[in-house]
C-alpha positions as CSV (number, residue, x, y, z in Angstrom):
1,X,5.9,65.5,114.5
2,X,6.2,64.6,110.9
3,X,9.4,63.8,109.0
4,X,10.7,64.9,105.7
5,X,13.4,63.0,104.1
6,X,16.4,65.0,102.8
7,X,16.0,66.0,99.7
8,X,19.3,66.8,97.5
9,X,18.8,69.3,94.8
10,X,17.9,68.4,91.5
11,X,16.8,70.5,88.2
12,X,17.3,68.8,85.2
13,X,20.8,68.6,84.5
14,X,21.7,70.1,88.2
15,X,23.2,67.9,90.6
16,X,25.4,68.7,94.0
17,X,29.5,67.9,93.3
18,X,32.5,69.1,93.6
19,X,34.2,71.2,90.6
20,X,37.7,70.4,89.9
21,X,40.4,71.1,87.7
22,X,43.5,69.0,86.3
23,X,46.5,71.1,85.1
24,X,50.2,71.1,84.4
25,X,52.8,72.9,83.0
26,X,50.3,74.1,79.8
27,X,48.5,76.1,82.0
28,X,51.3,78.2,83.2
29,X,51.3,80.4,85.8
30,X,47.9,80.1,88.0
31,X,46.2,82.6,90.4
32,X,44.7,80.0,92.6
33,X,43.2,82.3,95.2
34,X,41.1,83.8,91.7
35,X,40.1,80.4,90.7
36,X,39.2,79.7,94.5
37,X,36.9,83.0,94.4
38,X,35.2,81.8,91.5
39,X,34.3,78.6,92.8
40,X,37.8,76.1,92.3
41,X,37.7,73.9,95.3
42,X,39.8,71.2,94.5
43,X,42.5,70.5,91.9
44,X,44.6,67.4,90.2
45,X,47.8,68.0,89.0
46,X,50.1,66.5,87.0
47,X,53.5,65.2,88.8
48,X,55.7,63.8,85.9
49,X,56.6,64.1,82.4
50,X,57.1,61.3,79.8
51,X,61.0,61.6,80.7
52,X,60.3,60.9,84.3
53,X,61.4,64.2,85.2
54,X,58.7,66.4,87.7
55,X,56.6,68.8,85.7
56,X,57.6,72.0,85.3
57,X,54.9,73.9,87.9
58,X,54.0,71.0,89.7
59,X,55.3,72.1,93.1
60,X,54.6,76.1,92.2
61,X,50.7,74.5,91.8
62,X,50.9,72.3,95.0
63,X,51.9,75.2,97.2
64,X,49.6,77.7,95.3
65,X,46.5,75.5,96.1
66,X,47.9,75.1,99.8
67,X,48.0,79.2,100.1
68,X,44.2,79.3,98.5
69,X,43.1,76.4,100.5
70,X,42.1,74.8,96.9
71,X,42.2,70.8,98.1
72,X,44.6,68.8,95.8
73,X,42.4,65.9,94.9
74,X,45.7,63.7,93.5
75,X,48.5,63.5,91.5
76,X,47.6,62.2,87.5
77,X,51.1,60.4,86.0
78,X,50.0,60.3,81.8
79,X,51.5,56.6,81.1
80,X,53.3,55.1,78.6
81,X,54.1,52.1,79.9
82,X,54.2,49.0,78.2
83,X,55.7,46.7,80.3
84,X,55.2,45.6,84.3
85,X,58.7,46.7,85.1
86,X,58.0,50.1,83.4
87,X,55.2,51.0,85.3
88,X,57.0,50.0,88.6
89,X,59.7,52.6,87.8
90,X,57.1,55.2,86.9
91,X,54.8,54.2,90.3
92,X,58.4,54.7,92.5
93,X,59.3,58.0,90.7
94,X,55.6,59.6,91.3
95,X,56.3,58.8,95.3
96,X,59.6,60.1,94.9
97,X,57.8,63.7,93.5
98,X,55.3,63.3,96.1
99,X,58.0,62.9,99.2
100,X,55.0,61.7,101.5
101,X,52.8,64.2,100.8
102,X,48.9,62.1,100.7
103,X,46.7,62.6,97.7
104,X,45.4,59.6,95.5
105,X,47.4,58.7,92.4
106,X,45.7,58.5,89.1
107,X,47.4,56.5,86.0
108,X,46.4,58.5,83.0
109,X,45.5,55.4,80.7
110,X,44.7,56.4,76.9
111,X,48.3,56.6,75.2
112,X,48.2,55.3,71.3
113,X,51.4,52.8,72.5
114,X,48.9,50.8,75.3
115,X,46.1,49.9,72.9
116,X,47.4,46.2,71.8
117,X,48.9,45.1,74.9
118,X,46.1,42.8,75.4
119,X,46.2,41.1,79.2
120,X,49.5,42.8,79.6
121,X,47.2,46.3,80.1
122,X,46.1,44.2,83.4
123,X,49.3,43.3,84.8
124,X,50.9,46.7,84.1
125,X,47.6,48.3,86.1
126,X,47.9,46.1,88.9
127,X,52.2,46.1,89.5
128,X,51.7,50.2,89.0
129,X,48.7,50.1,91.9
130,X,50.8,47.7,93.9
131,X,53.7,50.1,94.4
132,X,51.3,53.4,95.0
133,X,49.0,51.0,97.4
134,X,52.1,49.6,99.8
135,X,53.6,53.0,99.8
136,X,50.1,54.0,102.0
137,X,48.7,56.0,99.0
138,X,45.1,55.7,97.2
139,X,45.0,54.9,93.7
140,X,42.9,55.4,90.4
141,X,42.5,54.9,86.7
142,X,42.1,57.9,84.4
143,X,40.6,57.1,81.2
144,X,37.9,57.3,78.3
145,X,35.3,55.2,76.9
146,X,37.2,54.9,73.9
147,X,39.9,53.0,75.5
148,X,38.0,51.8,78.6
149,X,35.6,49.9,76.5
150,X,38.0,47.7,73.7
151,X,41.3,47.6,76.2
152,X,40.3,47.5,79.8
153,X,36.8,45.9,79.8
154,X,37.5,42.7,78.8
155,X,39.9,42.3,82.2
156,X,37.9,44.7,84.2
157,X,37.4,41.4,86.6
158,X,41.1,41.2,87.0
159,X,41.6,45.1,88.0
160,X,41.5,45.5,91.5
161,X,40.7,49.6,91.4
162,X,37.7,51.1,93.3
163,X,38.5,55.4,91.5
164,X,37.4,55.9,87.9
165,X,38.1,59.4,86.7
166,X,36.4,59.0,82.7
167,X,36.6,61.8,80.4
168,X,33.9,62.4,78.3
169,X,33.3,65.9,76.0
170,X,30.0,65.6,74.8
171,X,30.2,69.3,74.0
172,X,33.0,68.6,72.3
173,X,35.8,71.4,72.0
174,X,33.7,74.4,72.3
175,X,34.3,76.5,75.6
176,X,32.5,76.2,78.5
177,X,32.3,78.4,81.2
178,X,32.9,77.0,85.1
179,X,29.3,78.0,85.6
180,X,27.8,75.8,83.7
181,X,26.8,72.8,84.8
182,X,27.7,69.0,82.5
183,X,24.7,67.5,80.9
184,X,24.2,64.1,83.0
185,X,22.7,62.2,80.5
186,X,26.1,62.2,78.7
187,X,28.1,61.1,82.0
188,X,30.2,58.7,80.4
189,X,29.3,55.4,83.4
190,X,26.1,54.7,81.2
191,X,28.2,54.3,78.2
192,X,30.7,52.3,80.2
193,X,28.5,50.0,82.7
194,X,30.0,51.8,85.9
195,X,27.0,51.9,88.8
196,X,28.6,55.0,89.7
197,X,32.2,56.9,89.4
198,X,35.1,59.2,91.4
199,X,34.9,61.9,88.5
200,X,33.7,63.0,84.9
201,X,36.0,65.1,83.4
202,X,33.3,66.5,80.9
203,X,35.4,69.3,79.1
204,X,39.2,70.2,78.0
205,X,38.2,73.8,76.8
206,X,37.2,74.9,80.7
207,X,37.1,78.8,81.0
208,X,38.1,79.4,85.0
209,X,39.7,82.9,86.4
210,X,42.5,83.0,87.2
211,X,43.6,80.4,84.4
212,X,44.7,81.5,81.4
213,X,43.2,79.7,78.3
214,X,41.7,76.4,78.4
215,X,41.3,74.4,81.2
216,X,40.3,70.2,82.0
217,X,37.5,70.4,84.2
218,X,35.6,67.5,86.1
219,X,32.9,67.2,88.5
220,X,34.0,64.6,91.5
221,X,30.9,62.7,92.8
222,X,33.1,60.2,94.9
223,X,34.8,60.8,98.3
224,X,35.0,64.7,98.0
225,X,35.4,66.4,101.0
226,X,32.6,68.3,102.8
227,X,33.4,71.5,101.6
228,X,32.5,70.8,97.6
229,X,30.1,73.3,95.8
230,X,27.1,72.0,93.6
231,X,26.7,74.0,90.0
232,X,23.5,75.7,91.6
233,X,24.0,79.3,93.0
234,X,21.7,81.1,94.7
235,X,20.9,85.3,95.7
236,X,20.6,86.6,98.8
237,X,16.8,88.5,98.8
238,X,13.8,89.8,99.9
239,X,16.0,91.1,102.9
240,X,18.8,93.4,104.2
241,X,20.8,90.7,106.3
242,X,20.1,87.0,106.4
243,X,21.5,84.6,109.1
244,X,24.1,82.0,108.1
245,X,23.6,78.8,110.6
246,X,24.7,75.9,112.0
247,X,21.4,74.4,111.6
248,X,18.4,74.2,109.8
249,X,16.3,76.1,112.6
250,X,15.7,79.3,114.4
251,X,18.1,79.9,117.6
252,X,19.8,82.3,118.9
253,X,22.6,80.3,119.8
254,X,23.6,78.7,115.9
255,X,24.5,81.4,113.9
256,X,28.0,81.3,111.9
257,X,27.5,84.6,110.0
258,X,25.3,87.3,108.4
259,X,25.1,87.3,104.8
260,X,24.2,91.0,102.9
261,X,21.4,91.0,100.4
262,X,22.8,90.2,96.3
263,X,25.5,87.8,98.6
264,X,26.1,84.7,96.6
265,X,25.9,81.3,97.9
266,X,26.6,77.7,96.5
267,X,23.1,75.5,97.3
268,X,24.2,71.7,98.6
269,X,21.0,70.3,99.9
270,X,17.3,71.2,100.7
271,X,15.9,70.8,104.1
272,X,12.2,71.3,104.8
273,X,12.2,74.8,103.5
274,X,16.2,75.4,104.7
275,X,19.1,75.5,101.9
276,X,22.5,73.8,103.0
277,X,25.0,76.2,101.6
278,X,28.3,77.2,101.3
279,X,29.5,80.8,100.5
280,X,32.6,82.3,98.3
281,X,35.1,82.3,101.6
282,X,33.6,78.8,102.4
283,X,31.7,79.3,105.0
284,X,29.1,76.4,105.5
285,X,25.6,76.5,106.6
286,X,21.8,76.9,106.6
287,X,19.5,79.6,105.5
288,X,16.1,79.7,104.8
289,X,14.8,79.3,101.4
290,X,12.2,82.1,101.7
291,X,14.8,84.7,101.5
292,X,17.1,82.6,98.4
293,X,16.5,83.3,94.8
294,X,18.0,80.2,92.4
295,X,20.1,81.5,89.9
296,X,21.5,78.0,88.1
């Protein structure tokens, strides 16, 4: 029989990932199970404040993600440390927040007060990973090309970190919609030598449901969990009812569902004429492409 590689989908700008949102406290009051519906499944939020004190909705957002079944990606700490023993208080307190509860750590590196620190940026990087690493916790860097390239290159050899989360608004601050998908030629690893990164946050001005107002959002590429959602949606068509299953074959034995004609579904992967998919209340599985029309 002849084989067909796995193909992933790709259209241009279209890519499979996860879509993810950072908030805090500006955000205010969230409907996660909304921002789940409309295709939300996984969040950061921010944990601390620049007093050291826990932000103001970060444990009303960890337990509204929990009841949505949003996955909380990590924790993001905005820094201003300037010193090694600095950031070792800041590293303790975020566990302290956190009170065992596993997600990776990101230290939010782009503050005016860290750009002439020189080597020190390196040692404060390291001591703050230290703490969050021997405490059984992942850790990453959250940053820009504007500071990545003149304050962390030079001692990129000397930072032991494997997550990058770069920001990047090549669209600048107009709105964007969650439906549309970044522009990859603007992901910001070719501006900053990265062979490949954890996220792109490509957009501050994010419109999602259930959010009111603007909104961070990213694309995670690294580590996500099985269930992420690519930008491209397809329609259920040509049909009445269309079989949801386990795998990319006929059988009477794999079905997981029955999708409705006009259904929507998230396309992850092409198979030899079969669409890996996942639907709105994440269901996961296969359906064949003859009765899918792309709509992104």
């Amino acid at each position: 029989m002849e084989k067909t590689a796995n193909t992933k989908i790709k259209t241009n700008d279209a890519i499979p990932y996860a879509k993810c949102v950072d908030v805090s406290s500006y955000q205010g009051n969230i409907d996660w199970h909304s921002a789940k519906d409309a295709g939300i499944h996984h969040a950061i939020l921010k944990i601390i404040r620049k007093d050291l004190k826990p932000d103001t909705k970060f444990e009303q957002n960890w337990k509204g993600c929990q009841n949505a079944n949003v996955a909380v990606d990590g924790v993001y700490n905005y820094s201003y440390a300037t010193s090694v023993e600095k950031a070792k208080t800041d590293a303790k307190k975020v566990l302290s927040v956190l009170n065992g509860r596993k997600c990776i750590v990101w230290l939010d590196l782009e503050d005016k007060c860290q750009q002439g620190l020189g080597p020190l940026i390196k040692d404060i990087i390291n001591s703050y990973q230290d703490v969050i690493l021997s405490a059984g916790y992942e850790f990453g860097i959250y940053t820009g090309p504007s500071f990545f390239n003149p304050f962390l290159k030079p001692y990129f050899p000397q930072i032991e970190c494997s997550n990058f989360w770069l920001a990047r608004y090549y669209n600048s601050y107009r709105k964007m919609d969650l439906s549309v998908c970044p522009n990859e030629r603007y992901n910001p690893k070719l501006i900053t030598g990265f062979d490949s990164i954890y996220a792109w946050q490509y957009t501050s001005s994010g419109q999602v449901p259930g959010i009111s107002g603007n909104v961070d959002l990213s694309v995670i590429y690294g580590n996500a969990s099985d269930d992420y959602t690519g930008c491209m949606k397809g329609r259920v068509s040509n049909c009445t009812k269309l079989n949801l299953r386990k795998e990319p074959k006929v059988a009477a034995n794999n079905i997981v569902s029955v999708l409705d004609v006009n259904d929507e579904v998230f396309l992850k992967e092409k198979i030899n004429g079969w669409y890996k998919v996942t639907t709105k209340n994440n269901l996961t599985g296969y359906v064949s492409g003859k009765y899918i029309t792309i709509l992104s």
